[in-house]
ZALUMPA-76133 format. One record per residue: residue number from 1; residue in one letter; x, y, z of N, C-alpha, C in turn. Coordinates in steps of 0.2 Angstrom, whole numbers, m for minus. Example, Ala and Ser with C-alpha at 12.3 -4.5 7.8 and 13.67 -1.06 7.14 Angstrom:
- 1	A	66	m28	39	62	m22	39	66	m16	39
- 2	S	64	m11	35	68	m5	36	64	0	39
***
This chain:
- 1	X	26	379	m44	21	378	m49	22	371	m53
- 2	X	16	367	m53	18	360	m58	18	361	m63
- 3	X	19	359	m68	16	358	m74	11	350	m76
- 4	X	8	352	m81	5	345	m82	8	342	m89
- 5	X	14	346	m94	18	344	m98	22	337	m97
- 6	X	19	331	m100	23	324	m99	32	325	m99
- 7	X	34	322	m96	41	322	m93	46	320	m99
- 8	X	50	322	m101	55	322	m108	58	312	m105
- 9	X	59	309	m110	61	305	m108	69	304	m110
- 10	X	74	302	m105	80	303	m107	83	296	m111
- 11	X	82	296	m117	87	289	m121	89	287	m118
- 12	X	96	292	m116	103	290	m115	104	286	m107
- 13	X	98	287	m104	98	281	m97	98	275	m97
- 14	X	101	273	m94	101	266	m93	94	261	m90
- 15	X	95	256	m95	89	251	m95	89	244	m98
- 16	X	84	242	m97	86	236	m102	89	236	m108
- 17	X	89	233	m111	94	230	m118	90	228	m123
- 18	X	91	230	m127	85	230	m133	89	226	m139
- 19	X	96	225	m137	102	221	m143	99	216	m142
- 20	X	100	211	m147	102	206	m148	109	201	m147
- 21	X	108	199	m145	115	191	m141	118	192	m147
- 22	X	125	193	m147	130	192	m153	132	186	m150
- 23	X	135	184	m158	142	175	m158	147	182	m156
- 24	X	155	180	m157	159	179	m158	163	183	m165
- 25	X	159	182	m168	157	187	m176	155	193	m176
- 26	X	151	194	m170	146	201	m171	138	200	m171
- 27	X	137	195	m175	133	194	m180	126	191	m174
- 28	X	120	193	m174	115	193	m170	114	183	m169
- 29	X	115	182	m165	113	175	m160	104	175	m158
- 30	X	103	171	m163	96	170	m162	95	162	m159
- 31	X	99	158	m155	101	152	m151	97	154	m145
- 32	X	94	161	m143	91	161	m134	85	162	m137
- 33	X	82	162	m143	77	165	m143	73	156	m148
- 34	X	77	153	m151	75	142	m152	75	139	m145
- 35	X	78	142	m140	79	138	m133	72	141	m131
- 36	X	70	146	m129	64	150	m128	59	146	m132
- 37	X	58	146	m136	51	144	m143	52	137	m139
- 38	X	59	132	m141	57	124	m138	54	123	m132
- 39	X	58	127	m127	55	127	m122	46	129	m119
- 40	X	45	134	m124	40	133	m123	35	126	m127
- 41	X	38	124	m131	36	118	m132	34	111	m126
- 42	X	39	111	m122	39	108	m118	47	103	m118
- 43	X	50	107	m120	57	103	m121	61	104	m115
- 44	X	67	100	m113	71	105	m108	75	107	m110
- 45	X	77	115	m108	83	117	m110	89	111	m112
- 46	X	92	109	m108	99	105	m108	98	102	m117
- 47	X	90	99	m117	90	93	m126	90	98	m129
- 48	X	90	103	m127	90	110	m134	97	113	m137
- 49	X	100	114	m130	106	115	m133	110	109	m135
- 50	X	109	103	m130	113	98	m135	109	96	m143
- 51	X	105	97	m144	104	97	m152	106	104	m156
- 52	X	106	110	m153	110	115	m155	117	114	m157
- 53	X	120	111	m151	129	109	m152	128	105	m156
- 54	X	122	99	m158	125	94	m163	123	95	m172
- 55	X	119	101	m171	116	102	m179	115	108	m180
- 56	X	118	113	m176	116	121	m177	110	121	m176
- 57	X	109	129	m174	102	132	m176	99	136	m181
- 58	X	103	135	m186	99	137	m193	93	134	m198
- 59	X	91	129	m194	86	126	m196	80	122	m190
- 60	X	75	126	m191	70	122	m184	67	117	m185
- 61	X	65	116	m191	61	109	m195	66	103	m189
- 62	X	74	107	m194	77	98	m192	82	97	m185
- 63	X	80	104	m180	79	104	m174	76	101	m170
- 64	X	69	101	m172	62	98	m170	63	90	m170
- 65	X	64	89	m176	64	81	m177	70	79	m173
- 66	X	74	82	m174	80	79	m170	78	80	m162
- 67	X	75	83	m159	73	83	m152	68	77	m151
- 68	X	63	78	m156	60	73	m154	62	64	m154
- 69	X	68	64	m159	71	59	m157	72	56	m149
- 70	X	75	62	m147	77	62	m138	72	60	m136
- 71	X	67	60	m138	61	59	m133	62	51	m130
***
């Protein structure tokens, strides 16, 4: 006999990853999620993370300006 009760779903299964990228510290890396956004600007990865490596990514403003320099 079927039932037509929806199926329990098990958490504890393996599947995608719903974390966030840590540094080194623990502390959530929000560096793949400014490479995404740039990107979809129209930037290429590689000027992204070389402005990453030369000014952090805690500021997009002066991300921005500084990519565009690259142009």
């Amino acid at each position: 006999e079927t039932s037509s009760a929806p199926a329990l779903r098990n958490i504890d299964a393996p599947g995608p990853s719903t974390r966030l990228p840590q540094d080194a510290n623990g502390k959530a890396n929000g560096s793949g999620a400014l490479v995404a956004e740039f990107m979809g600007m129209g930037f290429p990865k590689e000027m992204i993370l070389k402005a990453i490596k030369e000014i952090g990514d805690t500021d997009t403003e002066q991300l921005l300006e500084l990519l565009l320099t690259y142009q």
